[in-house]
C-alpha positions as CSV (number, residue, x, y, z in Angstrom):
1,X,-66.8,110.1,3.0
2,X,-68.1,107.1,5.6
3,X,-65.9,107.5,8.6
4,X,-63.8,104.4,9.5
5,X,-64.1,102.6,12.7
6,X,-60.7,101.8,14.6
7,X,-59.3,98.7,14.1
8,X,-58.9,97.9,17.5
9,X,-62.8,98.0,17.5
10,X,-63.1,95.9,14.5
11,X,-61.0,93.6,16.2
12,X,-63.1,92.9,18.9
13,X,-66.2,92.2,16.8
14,X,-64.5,89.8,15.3
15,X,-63.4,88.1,18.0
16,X,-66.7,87.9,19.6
17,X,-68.1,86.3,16.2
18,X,-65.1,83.7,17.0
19,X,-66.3,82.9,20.4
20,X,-69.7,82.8,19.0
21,X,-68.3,80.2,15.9
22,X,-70.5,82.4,13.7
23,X,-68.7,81.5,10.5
24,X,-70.8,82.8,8.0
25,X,-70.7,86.5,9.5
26,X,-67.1,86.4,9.7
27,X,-67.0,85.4,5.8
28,X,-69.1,88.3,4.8
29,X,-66.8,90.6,6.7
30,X,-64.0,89.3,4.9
31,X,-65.3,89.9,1.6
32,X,-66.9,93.4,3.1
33,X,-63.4,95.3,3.1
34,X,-59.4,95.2,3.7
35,X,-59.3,96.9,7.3
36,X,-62.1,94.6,8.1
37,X,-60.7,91.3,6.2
38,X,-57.4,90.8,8.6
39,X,-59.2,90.6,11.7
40,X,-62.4,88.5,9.7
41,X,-59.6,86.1,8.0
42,X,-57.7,86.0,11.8
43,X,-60.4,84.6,13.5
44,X,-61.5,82.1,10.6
45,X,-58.6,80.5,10.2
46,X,-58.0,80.3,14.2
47,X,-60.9,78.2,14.6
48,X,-60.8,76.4,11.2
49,X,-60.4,72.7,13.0
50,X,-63.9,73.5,13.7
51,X,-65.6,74.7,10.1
52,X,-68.3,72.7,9.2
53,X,-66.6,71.6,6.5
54,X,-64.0,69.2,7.9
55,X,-64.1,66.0,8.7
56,X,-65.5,66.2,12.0
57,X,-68.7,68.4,11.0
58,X,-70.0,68.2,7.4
59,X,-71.6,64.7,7.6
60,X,-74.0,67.2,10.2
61,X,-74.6,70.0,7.3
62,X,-78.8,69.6,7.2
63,X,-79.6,69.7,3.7
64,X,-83.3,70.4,2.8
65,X,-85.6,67.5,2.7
66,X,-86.0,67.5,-1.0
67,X,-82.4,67.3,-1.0
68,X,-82.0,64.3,1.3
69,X,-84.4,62.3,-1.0
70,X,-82.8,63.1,-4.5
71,X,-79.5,60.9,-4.8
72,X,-78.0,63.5,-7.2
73,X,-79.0,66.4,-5.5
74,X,-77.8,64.7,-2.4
75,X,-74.0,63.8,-3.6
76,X,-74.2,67.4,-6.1
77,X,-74.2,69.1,-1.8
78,X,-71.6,66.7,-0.6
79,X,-69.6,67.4,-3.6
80,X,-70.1,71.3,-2.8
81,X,-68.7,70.2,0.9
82,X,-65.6,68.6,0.0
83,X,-64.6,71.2,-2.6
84,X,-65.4,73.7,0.1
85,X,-62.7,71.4,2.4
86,X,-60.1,71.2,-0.4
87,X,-59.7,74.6,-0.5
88,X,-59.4,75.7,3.2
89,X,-57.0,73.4,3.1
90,X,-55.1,74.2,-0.1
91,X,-55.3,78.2,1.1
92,X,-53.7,77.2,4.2
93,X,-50.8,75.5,2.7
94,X,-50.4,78.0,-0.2
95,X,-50.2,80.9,2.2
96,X,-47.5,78.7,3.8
97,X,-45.5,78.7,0.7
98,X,-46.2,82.9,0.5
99,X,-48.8,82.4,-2.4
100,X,-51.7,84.2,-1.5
101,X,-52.6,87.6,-0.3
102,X,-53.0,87.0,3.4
103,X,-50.9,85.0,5.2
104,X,-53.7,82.7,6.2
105,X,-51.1,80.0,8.0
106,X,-50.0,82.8,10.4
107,X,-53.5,82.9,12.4
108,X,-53.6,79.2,12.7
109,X,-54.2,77.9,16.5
110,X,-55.3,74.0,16.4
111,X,-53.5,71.7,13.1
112,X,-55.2,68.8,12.8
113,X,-53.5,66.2,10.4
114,X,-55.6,63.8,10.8
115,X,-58.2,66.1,9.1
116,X,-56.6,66.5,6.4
117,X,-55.5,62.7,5.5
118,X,-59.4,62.4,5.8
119,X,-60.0,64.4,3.0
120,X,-56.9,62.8,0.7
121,X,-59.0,59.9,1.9
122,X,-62.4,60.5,0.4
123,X,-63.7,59.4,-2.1
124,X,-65.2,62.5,-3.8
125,X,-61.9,64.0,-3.6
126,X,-60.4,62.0,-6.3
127,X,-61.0,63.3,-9.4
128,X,-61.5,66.1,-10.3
129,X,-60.8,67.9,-7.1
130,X,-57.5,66.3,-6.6
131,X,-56.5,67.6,-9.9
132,X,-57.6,71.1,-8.9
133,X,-55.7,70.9,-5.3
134,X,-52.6,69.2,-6.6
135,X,-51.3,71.9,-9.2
136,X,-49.8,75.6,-8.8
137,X,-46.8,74.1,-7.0
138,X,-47.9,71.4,-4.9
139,X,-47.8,68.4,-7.4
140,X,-44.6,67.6,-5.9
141,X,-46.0,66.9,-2.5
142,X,-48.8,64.5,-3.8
143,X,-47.3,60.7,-3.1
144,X,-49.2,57.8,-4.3
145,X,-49.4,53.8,-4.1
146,X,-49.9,51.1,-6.6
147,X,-52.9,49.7,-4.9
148,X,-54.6,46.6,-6.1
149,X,-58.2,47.6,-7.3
150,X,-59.5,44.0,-8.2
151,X,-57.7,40.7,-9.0
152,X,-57.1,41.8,-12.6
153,X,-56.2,45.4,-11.7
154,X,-54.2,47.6,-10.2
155,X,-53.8,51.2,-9.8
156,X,-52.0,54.9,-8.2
157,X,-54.0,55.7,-5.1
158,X,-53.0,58.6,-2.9
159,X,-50.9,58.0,-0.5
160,X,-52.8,60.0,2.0
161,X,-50.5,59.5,5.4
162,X,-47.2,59.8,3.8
163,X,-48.5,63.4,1.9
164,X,-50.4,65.1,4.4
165,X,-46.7,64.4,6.3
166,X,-44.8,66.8,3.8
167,X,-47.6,68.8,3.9
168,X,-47.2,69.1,6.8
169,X,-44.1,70.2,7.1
170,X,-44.2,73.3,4.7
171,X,-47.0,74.3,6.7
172,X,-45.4,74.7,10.3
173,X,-43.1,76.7,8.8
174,X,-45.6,79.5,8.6
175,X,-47.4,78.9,11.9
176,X,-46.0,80.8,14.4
177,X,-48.7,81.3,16.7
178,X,-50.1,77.2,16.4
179,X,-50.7,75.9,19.9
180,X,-51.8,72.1,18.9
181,X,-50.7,69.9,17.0
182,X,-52.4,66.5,16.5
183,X,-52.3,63.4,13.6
184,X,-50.5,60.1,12.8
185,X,-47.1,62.0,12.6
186,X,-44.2,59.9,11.0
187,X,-40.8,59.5,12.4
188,X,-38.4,62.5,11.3
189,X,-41.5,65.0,11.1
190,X,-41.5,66.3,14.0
191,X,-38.0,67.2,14.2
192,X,-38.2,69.3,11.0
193,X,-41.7,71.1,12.6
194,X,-41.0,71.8,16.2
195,X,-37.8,74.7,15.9
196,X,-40.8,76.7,13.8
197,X,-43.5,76.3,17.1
198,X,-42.5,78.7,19.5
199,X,-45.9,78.2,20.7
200,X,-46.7,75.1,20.4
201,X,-48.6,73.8,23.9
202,X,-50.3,70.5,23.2
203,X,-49.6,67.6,21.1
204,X,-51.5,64.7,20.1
205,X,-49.6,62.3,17.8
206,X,-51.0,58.5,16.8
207,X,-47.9,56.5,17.3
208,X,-46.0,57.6,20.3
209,X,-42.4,56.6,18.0
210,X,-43.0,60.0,16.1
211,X,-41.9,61.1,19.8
212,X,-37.8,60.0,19.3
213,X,-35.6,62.4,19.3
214,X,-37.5,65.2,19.6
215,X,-37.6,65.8,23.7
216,X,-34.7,68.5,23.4
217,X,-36.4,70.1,20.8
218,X,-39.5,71.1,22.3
219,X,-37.3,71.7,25.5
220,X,-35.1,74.4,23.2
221,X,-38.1,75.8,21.2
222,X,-41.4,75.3,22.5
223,X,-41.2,77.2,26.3
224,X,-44.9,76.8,26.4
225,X,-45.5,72.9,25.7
226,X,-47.7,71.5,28.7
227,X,-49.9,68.5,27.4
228,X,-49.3,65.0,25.4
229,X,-51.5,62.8,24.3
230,X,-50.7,59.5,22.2
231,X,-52.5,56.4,20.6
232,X,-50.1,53.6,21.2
233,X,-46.1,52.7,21.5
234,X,-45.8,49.4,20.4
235,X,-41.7,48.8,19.8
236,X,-40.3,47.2,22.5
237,X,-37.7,50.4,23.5
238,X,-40.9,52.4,23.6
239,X,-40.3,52.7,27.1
240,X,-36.7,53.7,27.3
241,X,-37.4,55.8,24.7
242,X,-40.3,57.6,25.9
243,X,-38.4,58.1,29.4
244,X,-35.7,59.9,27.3
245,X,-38.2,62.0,26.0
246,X,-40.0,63.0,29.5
247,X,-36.2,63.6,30.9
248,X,-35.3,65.6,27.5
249,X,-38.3,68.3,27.9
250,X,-38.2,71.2,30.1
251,X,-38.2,69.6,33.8
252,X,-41.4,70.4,35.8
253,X,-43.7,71.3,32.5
254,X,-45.6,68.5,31.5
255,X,-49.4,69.3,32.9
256,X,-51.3,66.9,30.9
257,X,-50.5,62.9,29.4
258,X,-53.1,60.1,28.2
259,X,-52.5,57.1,26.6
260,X,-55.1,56.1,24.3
261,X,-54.4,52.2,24.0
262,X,-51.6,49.7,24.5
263,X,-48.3,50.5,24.5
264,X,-44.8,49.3,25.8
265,X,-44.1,51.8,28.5
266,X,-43.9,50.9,31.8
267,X,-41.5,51.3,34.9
268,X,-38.8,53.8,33.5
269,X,-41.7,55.8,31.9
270,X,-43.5,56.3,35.1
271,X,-40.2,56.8,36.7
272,X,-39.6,59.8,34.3
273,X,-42.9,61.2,35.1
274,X,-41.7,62.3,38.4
275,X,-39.5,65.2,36.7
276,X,-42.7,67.1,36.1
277,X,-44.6,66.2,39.8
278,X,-44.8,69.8,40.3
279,X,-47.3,70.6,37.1
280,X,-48.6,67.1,36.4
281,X,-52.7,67.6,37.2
282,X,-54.4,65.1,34.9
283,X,-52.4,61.5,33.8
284,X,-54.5,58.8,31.9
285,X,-53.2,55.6,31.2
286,X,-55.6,53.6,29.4
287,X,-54.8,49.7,28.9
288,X,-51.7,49.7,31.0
289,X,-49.8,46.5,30.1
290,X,-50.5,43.6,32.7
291,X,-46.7,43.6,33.7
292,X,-46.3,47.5,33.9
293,X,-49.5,47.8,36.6
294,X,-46.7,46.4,39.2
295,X,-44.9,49.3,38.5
296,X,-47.8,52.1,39.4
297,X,-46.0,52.8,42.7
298,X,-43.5,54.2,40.3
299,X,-45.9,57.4,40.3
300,X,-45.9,58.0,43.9
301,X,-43.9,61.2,43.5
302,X,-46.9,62.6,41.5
303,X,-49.0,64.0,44.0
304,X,-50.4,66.9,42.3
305,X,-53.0,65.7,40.2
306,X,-56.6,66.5,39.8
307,X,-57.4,64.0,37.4
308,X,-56.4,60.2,37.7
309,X,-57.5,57.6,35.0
310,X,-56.1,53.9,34.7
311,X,-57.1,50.6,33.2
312,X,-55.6,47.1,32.3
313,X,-55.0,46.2,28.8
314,X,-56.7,42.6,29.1
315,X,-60.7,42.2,29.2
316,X,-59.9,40.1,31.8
317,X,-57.8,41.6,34.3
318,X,-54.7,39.9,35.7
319,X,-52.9,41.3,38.3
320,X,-54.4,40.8,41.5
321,X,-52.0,43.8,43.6
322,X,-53.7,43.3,47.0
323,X,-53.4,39.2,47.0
324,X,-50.4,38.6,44.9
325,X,-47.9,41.6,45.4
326,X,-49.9,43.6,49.0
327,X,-46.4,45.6,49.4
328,X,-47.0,47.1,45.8
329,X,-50.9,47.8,46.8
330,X,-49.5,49.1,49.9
331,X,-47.6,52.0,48.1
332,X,-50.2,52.6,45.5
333,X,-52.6,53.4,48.3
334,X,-50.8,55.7,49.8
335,X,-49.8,57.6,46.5
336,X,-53.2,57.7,46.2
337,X,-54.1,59.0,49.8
338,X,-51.1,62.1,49.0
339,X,-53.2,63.4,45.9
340,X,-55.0,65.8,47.9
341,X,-56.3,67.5,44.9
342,X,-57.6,64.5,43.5
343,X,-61.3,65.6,41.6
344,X,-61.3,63.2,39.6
345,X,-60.5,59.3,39.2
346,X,-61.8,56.7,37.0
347,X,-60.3,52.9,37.5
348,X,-61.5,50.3,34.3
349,X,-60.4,46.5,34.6
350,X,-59.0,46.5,37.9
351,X,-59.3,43.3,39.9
352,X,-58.1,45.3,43.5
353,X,-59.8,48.5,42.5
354,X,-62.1,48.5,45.2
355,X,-59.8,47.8,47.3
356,X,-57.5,50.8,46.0
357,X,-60.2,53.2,46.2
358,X,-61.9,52.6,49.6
359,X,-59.0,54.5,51.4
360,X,-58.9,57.2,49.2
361,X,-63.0,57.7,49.6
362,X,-62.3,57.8,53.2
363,X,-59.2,60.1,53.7
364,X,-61.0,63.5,54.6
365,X,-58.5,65.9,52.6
366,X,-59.7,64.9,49.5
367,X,-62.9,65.6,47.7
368,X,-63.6,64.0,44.9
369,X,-66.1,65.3,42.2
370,X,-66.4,62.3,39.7
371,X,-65.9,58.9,40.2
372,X,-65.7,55.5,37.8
373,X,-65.1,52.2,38.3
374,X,-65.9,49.2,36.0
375,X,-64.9,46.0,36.5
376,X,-65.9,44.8,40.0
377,X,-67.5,42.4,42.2
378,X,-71.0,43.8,43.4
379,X,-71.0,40.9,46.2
380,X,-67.1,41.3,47.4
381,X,-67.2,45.2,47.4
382,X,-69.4,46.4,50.8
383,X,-66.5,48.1,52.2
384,X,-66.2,50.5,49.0
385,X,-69.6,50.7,48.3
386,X,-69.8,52.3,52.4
387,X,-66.7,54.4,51.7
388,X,-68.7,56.2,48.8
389,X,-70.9,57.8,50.9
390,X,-68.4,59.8,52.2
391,X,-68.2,61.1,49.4
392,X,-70.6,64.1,49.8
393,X,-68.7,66.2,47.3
394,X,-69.4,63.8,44.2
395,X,-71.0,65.3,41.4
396,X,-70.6,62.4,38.8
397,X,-70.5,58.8,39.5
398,X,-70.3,56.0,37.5
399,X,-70.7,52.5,38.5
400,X,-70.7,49.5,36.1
401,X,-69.6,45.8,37.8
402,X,-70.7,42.3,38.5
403,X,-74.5,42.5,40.1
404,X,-75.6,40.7,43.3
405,X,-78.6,38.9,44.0
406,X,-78.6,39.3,47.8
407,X,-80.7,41.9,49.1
408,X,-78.6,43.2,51.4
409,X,-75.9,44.2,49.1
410,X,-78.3,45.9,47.1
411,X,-80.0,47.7,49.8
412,X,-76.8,48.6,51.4
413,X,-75.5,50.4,47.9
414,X,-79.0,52.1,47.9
415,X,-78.0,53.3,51.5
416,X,-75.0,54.5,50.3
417,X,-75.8,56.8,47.0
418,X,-79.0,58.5,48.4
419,X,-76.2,59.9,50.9
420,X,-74.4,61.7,47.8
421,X,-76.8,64.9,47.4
422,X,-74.8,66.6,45.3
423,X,-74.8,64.3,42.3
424,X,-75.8,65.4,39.4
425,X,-75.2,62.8,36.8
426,X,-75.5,58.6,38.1
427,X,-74.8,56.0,35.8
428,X,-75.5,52.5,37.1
429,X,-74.8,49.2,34.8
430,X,-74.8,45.4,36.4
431,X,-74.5,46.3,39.7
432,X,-78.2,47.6,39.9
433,X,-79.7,44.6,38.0
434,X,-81.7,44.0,41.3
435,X,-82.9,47.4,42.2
436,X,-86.5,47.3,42.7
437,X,-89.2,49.8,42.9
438,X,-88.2,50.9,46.4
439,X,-84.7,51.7,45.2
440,X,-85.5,53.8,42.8
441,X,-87.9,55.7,45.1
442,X,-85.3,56.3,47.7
443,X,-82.9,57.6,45.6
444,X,-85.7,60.1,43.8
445,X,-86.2,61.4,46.9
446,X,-82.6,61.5,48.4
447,X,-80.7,62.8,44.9
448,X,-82.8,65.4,44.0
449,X,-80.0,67.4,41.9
450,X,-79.8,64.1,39.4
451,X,-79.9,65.3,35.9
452,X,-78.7,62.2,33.9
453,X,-80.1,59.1,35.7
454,X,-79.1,55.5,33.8
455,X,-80.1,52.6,35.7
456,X,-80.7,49.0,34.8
457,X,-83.8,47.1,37.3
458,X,-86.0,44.2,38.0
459,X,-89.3,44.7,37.6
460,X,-89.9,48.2,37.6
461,X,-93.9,49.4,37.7
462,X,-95.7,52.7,38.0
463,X,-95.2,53.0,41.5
464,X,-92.0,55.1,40.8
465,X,-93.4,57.8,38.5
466,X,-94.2,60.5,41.8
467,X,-90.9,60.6,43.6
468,X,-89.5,61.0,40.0
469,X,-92.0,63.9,38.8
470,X,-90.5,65.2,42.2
471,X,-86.8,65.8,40.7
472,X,-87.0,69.3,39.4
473,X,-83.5,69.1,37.6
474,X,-83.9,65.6,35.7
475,X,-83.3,66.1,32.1
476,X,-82.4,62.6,31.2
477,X,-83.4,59.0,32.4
478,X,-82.9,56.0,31.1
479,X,-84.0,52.2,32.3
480,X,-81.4,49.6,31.1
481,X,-84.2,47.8,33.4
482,X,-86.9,45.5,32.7
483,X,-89.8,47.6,32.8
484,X,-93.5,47.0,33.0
485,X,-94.9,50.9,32.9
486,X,-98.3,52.0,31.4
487,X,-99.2,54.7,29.5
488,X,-101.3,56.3,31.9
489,X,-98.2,56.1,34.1
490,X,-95.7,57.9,32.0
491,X,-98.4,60.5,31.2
492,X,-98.7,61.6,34.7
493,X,-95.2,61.5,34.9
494,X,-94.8,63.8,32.0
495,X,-97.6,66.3,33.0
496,X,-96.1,66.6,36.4
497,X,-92.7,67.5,35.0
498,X,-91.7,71.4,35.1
499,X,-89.1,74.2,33.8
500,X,-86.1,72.2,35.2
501,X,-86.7,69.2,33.2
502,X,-87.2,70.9,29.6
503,X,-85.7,68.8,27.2
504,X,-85.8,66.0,29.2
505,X,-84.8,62.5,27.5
506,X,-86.8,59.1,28.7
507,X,-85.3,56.7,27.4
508,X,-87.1,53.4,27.9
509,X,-85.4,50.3,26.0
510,X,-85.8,46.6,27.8
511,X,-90.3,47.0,28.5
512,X,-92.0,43.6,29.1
513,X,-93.5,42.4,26.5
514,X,-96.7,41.9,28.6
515,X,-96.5,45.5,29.3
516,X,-96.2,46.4,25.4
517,X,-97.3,50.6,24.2
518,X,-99.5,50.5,21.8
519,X,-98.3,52.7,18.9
520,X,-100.9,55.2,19.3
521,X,-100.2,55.4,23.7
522,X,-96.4,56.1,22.1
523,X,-97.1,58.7,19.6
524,X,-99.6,60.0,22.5
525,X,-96.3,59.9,24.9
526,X,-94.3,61.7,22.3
527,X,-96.3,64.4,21.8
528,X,-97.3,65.1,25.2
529,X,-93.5,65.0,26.0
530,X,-92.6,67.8,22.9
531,X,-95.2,69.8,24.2
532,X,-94.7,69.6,28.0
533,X,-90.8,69.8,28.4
534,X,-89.5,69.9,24.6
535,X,-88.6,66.5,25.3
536,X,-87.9,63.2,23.8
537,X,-89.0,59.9,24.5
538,X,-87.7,56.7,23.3
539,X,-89.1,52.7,23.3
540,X,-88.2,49.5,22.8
541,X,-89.1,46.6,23.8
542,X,-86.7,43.6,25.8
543,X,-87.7,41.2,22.8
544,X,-89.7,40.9,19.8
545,X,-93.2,39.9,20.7
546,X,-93.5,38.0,18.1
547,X,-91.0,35.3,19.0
548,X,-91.4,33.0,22.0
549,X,-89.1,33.4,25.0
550,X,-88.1,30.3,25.1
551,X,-87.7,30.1,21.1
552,X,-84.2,28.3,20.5
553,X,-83.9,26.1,23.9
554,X,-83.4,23.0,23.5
555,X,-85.7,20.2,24.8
């Protein structure tokens, strides 16, 4: 008789296959035995947001190339795929009603709504498989719509939101050990979910109404809650609302918040954030409204965070705090100046951002690792551009704004990155429309840990191919720059690369047309870069050669 191994020992293989995602070994161990199917099944169904079969990974399945060139072998594999989908899904929600032989709902982790509305959604899910995944109990959770198909017909069309929403709720009943939560969540839903989450941590909901009513809920039944995330509040008590909701949960919890998009909340809501300044690290607040960025100073209590992200809701920004209300850009600054932890901070669409940042880059207690601002004046913005190189600890920086032809403000922004040795990834849009070759020399030699390098130019020759072969970590650069390289300059470039650039990325997409590769110098280019680093390389050219430049002006 074989001996058995412990199950404590089959439990830790599995859960290294887990960390390794190796879904097809767990599956045969699931079919290989009971004492070795709980812990296979367990770790499955834990990471099953991530099967290649959901939404989010089978349009990345490689089929073979025979496949991808016969239309009906093609859709026969996609058909495969979603029937493959279906049924992870109809498991899980069958186990939830106690109709299977493992209780697969019980080792779920991550619940991803949106997932499933996706495949209600598809296309090659009506039919056929709908029929299949809509019986054994659950045709009474199927809700359809009379949809109009054409202007002579109409027809029933699943109504994907409304039913993954009472699918969803016969599924957190048996989900005791779900940690996220995330989907366009009706009002009412939550409330009949959250008293079955007793570990539910994170939640990521479309529309932030789905939030009503529901702050003493998680404050009664979910201890372990610590992160929100939501699309967009549009009613106009959104903000009242959503106060009630930060005051309702457990006081001094909330780690994590983003906003996706525009929403109503303002004042109160950043009022309410101070109840949780103790654990609040990381706050985004994408497309603030333009009336709500008066009330930013509102945050000052919340001094703890690592992570800072905040942008206007208008293309063009608005609210001018430093001209039109200084007392308000006063306090905002020195909020800023008492995150001490700060790592992080990323400012989009912000006329005084600049302005907002140049004391924090300059107060010594804080060391920032990424920085991002978009949205600026290249010409109006020396005092910030000096304050960077202070800087030292950056590792990230990302620069996009409003370029300046005077040479000085160029050189002096030059002066200021090569000062910031410690970067590893620099993204430069507008701002470095004038860098020339000199620039890009200095800052080869200066940043010498760059490993993602975009940059736009004027200009740019061969001359800069030998400080580059000289950065021994580079592993992706790309000109958003008018370039006028030669083959026999790239080629040295290449050949002179080594083991810290393998799988570099040059990226080459606005060449002068004067300055065009031949297709033979790019295939050459290609090959040489596979072969040298395991690289790619990538052309284009800033027009079509074959139409004038001047093609379309007017006399």
């Amino acid at each position: 008789m074989a001996a058995l191994l412990p199950d404590d020992l089959l439990h830790m293989i599995c859960h290294q296959l887990w960390k390794q995602r190796d879904f097809d070994t767990l599956y045969h161990c699931a079919r290989a035995g009971k004492q070795l199917a709980v812990p296979a099944l367990a770790s499955i169904y834990r990471m099953h947001d991530v099967a290649p079969v959901t939404s989010a990974y089978n349009d990345e399945i490689e089929m073979a190339p025979q496949e991808k060139t016969s239309g009906p072998a093609y859709e026969k594999g996609r058909q495969q795929l979603i029937g493959k989908w279906a049924s992870m899904w109809r498991s899980l929600i069958l186990s939830s009603l106690g109709k299977t032989l493992f209780p697969y709902s019980k080792y779920v982790r991550t619940l991803s709504l949106q997932d499933l509305e996706h495949l209600l959604q598809d296309a090659r899910f009506l039919g056929k498989t709908s029929g299949i995944f809509f019986k054994d109990g659950l045709e009474n959770f199927e809700v359809n719509l009379n949809v109009q198909m054409s202007s002579k017909k109409s027809g029933l069309r699943i109504d994907a939101e409304t039913t993954a929403n009472r699918l969803l709720e016969v599924i957190a009943r048996q989900t005791p050990m779900l940690e996220e939560l995330s989907g366009s969540i009706l009002n009412g839903v939550l409330s009949q979910c959250i008293p079955k989450l007793p570990n539910l941590q994170r939640l990521n909901v479309y529309r932030g109404e789905a939030l009503e009513g529901v702050g003493n809920l998680i404050q009664s039944h979910c201890p372990l809650f610590k992160a929100l995330q939501f699309y967009g509040w549009q009613k106009d008590d959104a903000d009242q609302h959503f106060a009630s909701f930060l005051n309702d949960i457990r006081p001094q919890s909330l780690e994590s918040f983003e906003i996706f998009s525009v929403s109503q909340i303002g004042a109160e809501s950043f009022l309410a954030l101070n109840c949780h300044r103790d654990t609040l690290t990381e706050l985004k607040l994408n497309e603030i409204k333009a009336e709500s960025i008066q009330a930013l100073s509102m945050l000052k209590g919340c001094t703890n965070l690592t992570s800072l992200l905040l942008s206007e809701e208008n293309r063009v920004a608005t609210q001018d705090l430093e001209k039109r209300h200084n007392d308000i850009f006063l306090e905002v600054v020195a909020w800023l100046c008492q995150c001490k932890g700060l790592r992080t901070i990323s400012l989009y669409n912000l006329l005084s951002a600049p302005a907002l940042l140049t004391p924090v880059l300059l107060e010594s207690s804080i060391h920032l690792t990424k920085l991002v601002l978009e949205g600026y004046l290249m010409s109006e913005s020396r005092d910030f551009h000096r304050a960077i190189s202070q800087q030292t600890s950056l590792q990230h920086l990302w620069l996009k704004g409003e370029s300046s032809d005077n040479p000085e403000d160029v050189d002096f922004l030059v002066e200021s990155l090569s000062k910031l040795e410690n970067l590893t990834d620099m993204r430069l849009q507008e701002v470095s429309d004038y860098f020339l070759d000199k620039h890009f020399c200095t800052l080869a030699k200066s940043l010498q840990r760059l490993e993602v390098w975009e940059s736009s130019g004027y200009a740019i020759t061969d001359a800069i191919w030998s400080d580059m072969a000289s950065m021994k970590s580079l592993r992706g650069l790309e000109f958003n720059a008018q370039t006028r390289f030669t083959s026999n300059g790239i080629m040295d470039f290449i050949l002179n690369l080594g083991p810290g650039n393998n799988g570099l990325l040059l990226n080459i997409v606005m060449q002068d047309v004067d300055f065009n590769l031949t297709d033979e110098e790019q295939y050459m280019i290609k090959e040489t870069m596979v072969s040298k680093v395991d690289g790619r390389f990538d052309f284009m050219l800033f027009r079509d050669p074959e139409v004038s430049e001047f093609e379309g002006d007017s006399d």
